[in-house]
N, CA, C and O atoms as CSV, one atom per row, in Angstrom:
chain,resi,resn,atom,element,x,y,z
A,1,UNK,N,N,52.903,193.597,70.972
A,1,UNK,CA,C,52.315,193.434,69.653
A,1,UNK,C,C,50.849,193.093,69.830
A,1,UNK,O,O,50.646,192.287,70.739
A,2,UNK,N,N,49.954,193.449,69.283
A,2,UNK,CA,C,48.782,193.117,69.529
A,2,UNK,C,C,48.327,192.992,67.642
A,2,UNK,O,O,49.053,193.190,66.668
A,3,UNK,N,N,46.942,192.612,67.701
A,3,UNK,CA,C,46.454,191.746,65.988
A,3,UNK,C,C,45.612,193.509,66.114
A,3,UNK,O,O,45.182,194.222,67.021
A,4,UNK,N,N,45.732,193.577,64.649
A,4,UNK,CA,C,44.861,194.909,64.381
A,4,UNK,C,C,43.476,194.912,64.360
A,4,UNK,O,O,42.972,193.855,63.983
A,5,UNK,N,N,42.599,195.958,64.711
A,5,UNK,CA,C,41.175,195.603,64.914
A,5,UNK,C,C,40.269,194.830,63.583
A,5,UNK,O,O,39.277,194.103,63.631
A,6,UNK,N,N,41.247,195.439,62.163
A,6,UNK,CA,C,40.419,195.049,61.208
A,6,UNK,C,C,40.514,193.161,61.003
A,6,UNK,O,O,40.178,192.614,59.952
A,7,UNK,N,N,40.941,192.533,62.011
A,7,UNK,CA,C,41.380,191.453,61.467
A,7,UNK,C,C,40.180,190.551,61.997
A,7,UNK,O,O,39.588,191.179,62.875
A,8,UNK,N,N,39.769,189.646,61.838
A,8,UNK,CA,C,38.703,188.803,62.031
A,8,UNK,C,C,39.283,187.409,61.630
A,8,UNK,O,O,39.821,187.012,60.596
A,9,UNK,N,N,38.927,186.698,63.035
A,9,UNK,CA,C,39.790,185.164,62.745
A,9,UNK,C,C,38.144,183.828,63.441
A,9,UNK,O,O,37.462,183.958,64.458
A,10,UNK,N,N,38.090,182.974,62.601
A,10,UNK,CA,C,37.358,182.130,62.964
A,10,UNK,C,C,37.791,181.206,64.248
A,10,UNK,O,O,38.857,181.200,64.864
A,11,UNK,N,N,36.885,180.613,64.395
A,11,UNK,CA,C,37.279,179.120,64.723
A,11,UNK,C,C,37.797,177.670,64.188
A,11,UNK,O,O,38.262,176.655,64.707
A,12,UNK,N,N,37.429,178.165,62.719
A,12,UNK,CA,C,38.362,176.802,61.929
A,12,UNK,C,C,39.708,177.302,61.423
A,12,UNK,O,O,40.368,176.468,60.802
A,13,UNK,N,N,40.416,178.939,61.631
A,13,UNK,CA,C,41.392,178.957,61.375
A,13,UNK,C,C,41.791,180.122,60.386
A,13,UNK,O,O,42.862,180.687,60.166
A,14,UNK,N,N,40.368,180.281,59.816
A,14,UNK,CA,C,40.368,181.429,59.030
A,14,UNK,C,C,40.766,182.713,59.337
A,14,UNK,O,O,40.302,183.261,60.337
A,15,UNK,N,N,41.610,183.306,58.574
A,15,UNK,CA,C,41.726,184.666,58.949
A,15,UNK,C,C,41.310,185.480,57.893
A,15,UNK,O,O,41.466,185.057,56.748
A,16,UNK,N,N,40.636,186.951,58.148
A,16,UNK,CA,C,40.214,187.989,57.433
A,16,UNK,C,C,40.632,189.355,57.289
A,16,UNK,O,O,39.903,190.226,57.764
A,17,UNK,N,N,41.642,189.657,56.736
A,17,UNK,CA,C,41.818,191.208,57.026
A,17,UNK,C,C,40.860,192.313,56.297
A,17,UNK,O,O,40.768,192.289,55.070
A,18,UNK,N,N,40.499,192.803,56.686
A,18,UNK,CA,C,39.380,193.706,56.064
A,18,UNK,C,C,39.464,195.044,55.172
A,18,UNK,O,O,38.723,195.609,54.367
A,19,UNK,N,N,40.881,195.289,55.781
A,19,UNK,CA,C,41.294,196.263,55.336
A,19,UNK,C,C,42.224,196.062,54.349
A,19,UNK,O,O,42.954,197.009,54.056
A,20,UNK,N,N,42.367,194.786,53.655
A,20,UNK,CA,C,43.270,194.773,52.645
A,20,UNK,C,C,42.739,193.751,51.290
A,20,UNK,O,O,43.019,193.660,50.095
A,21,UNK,N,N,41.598,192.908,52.481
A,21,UNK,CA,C,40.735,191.993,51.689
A,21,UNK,C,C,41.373,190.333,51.529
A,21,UNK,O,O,41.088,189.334,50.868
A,22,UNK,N,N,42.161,190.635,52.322
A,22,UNK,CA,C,43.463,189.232,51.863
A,22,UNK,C,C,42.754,188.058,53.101
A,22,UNK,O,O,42.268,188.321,54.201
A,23,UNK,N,N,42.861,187.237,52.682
A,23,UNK,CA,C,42.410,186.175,53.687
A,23,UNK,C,C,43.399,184.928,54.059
A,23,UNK,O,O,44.151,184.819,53.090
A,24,UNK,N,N,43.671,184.116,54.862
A,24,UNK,CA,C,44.303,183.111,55.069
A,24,UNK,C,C,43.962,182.194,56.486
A,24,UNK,O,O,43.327,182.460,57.507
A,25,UNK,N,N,44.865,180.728,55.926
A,25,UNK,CA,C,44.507,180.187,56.725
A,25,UNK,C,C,45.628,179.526,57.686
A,25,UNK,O,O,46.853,179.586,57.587
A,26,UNK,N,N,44.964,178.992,58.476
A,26,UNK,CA,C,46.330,178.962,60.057
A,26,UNK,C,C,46.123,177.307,60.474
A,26,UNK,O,O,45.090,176.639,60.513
A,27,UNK,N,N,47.060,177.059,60.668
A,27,UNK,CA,C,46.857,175.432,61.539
A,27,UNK,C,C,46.698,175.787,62.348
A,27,UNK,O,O,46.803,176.995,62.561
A,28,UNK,N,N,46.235,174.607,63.565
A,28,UNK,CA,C,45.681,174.701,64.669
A,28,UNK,C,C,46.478,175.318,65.880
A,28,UNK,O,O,46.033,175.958,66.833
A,29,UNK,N,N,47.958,174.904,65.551
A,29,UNK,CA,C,49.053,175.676,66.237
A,29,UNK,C,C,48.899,176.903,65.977
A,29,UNK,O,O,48.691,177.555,67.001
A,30,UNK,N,N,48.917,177.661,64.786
A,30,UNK,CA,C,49.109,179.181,64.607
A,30,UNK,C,C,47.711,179.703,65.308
A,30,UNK,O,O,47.893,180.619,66.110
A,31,UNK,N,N,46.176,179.220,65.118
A,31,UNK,CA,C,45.200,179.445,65.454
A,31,UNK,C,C,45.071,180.017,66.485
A,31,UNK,O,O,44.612,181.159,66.498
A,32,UNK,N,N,45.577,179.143,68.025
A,32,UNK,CA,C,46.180,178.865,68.923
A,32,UNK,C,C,46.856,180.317,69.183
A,32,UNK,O,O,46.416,181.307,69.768
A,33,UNK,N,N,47.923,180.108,68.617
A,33,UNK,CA,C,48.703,181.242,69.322
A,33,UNK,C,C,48.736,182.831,68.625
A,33,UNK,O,O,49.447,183.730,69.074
A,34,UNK,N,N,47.646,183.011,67.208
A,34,UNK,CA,C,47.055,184.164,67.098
A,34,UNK,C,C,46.112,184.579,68.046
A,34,UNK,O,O,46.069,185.769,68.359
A,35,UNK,N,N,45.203,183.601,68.644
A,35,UNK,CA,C,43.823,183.809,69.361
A,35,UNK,C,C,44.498,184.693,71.038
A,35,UNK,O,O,43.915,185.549,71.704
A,36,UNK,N,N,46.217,183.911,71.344
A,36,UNK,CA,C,46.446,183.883,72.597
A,36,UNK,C,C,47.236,185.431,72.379
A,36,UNK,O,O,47.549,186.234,73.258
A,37,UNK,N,N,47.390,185.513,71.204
A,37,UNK,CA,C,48.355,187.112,70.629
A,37,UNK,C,C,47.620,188.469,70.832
A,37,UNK,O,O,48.048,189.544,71.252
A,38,UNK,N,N,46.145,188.022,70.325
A,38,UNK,CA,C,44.872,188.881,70.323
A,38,UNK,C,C,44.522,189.137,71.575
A,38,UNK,O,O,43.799,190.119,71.741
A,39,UNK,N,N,45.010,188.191,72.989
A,39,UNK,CA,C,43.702,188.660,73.970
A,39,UNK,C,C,44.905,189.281,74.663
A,39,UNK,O,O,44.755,189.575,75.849
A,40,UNK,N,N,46.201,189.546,74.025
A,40,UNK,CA,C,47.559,189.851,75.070
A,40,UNK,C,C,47.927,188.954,76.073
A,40,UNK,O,O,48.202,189.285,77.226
A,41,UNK,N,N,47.931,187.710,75.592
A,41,UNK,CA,C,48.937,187.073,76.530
A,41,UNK,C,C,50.605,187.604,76.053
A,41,UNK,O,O,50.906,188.287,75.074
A,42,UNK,N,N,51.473,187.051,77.063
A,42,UNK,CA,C,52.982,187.245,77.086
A,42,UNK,C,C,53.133,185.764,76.112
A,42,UNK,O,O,52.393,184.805,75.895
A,43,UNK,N,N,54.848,186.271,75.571
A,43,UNK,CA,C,55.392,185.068,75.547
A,43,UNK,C,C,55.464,183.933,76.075
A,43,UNK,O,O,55.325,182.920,75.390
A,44,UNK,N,N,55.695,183.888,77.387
A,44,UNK,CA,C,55.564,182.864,78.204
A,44,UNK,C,C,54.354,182.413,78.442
A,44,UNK,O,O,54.410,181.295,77.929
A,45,UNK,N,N,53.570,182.500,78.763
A,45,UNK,CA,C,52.480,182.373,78.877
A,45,UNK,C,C,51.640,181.368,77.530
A,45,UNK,O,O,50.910,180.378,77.581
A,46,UNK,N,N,52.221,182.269,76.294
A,46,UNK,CA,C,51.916,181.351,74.875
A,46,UNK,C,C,52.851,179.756,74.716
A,46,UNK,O,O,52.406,178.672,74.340
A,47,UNK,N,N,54.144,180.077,75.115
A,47,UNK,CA,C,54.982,179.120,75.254
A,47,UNK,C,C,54.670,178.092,75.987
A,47,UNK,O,O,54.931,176.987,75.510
A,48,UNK,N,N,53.890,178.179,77.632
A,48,UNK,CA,C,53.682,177.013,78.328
A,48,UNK,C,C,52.597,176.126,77.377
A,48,UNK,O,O,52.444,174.909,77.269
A,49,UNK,N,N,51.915,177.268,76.736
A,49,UNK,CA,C,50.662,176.718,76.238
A,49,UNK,C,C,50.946,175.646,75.368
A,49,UNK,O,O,50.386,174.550,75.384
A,50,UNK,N,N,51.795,175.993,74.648
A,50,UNK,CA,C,51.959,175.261,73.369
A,50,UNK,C,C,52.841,174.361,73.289
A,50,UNK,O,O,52.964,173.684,72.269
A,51,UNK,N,N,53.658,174.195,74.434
A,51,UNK,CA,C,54.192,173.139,75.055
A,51,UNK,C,C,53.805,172.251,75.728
A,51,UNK,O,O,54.241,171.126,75.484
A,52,UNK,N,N,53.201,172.372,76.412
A,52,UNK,CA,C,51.634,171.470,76.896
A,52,UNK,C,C,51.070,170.694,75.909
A,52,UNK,O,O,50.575,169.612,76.224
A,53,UNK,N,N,51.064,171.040,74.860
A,53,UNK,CA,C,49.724,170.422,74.021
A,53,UNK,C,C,50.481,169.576,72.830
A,53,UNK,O,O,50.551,168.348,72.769
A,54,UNK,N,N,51.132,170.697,71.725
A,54,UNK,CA,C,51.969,169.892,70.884
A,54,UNK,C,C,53.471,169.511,71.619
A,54,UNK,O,O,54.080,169.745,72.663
A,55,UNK,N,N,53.646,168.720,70.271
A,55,UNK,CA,C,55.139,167.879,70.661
A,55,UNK,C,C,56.012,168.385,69.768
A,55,UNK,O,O,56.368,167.957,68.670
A,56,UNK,N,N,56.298,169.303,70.346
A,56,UNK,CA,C,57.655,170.381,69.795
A,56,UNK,C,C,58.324,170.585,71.109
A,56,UNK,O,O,57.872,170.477,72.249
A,57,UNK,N,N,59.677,170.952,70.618
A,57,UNK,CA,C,60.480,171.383,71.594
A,57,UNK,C,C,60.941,172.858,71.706
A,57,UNK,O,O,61.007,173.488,70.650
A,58,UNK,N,N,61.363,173.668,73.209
A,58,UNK,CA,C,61.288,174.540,73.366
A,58,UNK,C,C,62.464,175.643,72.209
A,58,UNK,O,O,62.452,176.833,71.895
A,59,UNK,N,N,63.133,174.764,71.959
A,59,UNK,CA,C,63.883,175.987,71.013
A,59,UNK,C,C,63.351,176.012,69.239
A,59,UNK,O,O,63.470,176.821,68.319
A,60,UNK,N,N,62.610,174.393,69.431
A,60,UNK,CA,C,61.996,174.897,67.786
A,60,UNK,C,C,60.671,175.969,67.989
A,60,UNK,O,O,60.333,176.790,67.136
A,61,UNK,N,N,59.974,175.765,69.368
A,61,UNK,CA,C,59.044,177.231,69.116
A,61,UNK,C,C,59.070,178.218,69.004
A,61,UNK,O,O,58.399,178.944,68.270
A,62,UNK,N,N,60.273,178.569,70.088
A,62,UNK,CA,C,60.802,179.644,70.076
A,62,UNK,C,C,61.421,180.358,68.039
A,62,UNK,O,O,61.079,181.324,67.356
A,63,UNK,N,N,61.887,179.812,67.943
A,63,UNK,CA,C,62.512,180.275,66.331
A,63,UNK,C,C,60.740,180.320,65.529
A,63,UNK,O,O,60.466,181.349,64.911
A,64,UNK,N,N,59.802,179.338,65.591
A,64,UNK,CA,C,58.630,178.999,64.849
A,64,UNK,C,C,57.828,180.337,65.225
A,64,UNK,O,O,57.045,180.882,64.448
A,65,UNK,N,N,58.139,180.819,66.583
A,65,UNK,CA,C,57.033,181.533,66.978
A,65,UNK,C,C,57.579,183.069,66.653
A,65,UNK,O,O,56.669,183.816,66.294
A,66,UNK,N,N,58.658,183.569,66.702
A,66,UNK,CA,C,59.278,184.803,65.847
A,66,UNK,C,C,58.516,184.790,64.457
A,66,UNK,O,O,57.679,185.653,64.190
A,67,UNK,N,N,58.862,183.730,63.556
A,67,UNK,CA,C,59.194,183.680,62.412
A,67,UNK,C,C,57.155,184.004,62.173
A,67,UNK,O,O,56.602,184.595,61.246
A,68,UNK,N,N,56.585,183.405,63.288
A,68,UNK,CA,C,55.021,183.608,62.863
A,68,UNK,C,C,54.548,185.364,63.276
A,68,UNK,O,O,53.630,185.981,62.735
A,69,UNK,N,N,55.496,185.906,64.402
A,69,UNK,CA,C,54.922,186.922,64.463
A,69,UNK,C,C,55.954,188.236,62.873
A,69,UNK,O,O,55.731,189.329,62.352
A,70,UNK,N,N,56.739,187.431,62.797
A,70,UNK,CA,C,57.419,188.290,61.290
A,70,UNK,C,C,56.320,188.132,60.415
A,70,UNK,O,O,56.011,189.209,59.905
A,71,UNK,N,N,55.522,187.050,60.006
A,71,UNK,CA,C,54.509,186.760,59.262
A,71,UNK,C,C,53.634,187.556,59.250
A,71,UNK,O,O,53.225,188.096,58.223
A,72,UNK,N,N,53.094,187.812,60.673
A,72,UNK,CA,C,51.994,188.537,61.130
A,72,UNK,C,C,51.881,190.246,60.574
A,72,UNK,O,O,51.041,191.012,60.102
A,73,UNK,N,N,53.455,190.232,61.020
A,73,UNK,CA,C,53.945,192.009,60.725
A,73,UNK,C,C,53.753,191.868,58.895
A,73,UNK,O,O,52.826,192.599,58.544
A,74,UNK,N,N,54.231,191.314,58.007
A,74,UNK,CA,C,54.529,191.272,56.657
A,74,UNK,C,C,53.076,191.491,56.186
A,74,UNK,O,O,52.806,192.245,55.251
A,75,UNK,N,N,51.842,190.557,57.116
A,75,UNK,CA,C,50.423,190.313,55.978
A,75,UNK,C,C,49.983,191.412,56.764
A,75,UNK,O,O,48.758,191.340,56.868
A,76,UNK,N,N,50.553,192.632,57.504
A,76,UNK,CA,C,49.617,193.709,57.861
A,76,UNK,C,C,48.572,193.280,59.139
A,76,UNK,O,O,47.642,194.070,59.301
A,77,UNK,N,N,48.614,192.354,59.874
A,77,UNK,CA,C,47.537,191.529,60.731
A,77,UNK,C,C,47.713,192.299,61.887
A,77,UNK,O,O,46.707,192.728,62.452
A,78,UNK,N,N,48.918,192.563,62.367
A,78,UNK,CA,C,49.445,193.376,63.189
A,78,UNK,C,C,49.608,195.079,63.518
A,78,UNK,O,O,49.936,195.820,62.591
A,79,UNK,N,N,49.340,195.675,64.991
A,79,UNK,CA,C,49.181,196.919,64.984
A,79,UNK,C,C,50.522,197.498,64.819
A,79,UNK,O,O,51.415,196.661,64.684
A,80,UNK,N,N,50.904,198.840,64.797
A,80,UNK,CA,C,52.481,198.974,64.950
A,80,UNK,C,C,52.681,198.560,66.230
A,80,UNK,O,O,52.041,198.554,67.281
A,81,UNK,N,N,53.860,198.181,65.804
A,81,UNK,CA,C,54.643,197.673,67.030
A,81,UNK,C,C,56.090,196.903,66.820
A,81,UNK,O,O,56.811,197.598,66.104
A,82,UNK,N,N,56.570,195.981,67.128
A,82,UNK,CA,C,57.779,195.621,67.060
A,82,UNK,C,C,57.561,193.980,67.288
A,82,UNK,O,O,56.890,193.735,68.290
A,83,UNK,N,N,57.924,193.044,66.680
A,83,UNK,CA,C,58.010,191.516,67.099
A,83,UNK,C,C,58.644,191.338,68.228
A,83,UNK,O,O,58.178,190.475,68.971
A,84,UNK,N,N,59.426,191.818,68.514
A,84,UNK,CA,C,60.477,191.789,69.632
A,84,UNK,C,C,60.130,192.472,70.682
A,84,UNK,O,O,60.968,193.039,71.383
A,85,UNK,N,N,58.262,192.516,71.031
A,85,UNK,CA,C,57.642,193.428,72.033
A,85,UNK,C,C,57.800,191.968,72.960
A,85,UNK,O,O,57.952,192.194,74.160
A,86,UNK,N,N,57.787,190.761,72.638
A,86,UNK,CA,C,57.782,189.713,73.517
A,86,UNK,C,C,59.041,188.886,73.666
A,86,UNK,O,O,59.078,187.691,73.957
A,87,UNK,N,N,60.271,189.846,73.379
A,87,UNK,CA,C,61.102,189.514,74.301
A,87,UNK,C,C,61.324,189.913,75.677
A,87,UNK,O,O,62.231,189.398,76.330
């Protein structure tokens, strides 16, 4: 899964889609693991991350982090592809 080119994301969290005009915003967790979605990291790779830092546990990310890339697919942020490219 990779973020589509039209998308433009700040540093405070902001996101921009350009191509639809819709904008939103991300906590520092989602921030985080859109920024790590965009440069193609793996699952794992996002997972150590975010286990490291916040205090969540590994099966609530796991469910949190689907449910954000279903998000991703729904607001169009995303190229085609499949959520389930990072299983």
């Amino acid at each position: 899964m990779q973020i589509s080119e039209e998308i433009k994301i700040s540093d405070n969290g902001f996101v921009f889609n350009s191509r639809t005009g819709e904008s939103f915003s991300l906590n520092p967790m989602g921030l985080e693991m859109i920024k790590m979605i965009a440069i193609d990291n793996g699952f794992d790779e996002i997972r150590e991350s975010i286990l490291e830092k916040y205090d969540v546990d590994e099966l609530a990310f796991e469910k949190d982090f689907y449910e954000f890339l279903a998000m991703l697919k729904h607001h169009q942020l995303t190229q085609q592809g499949n959520p389930l490219d990072f299983v």
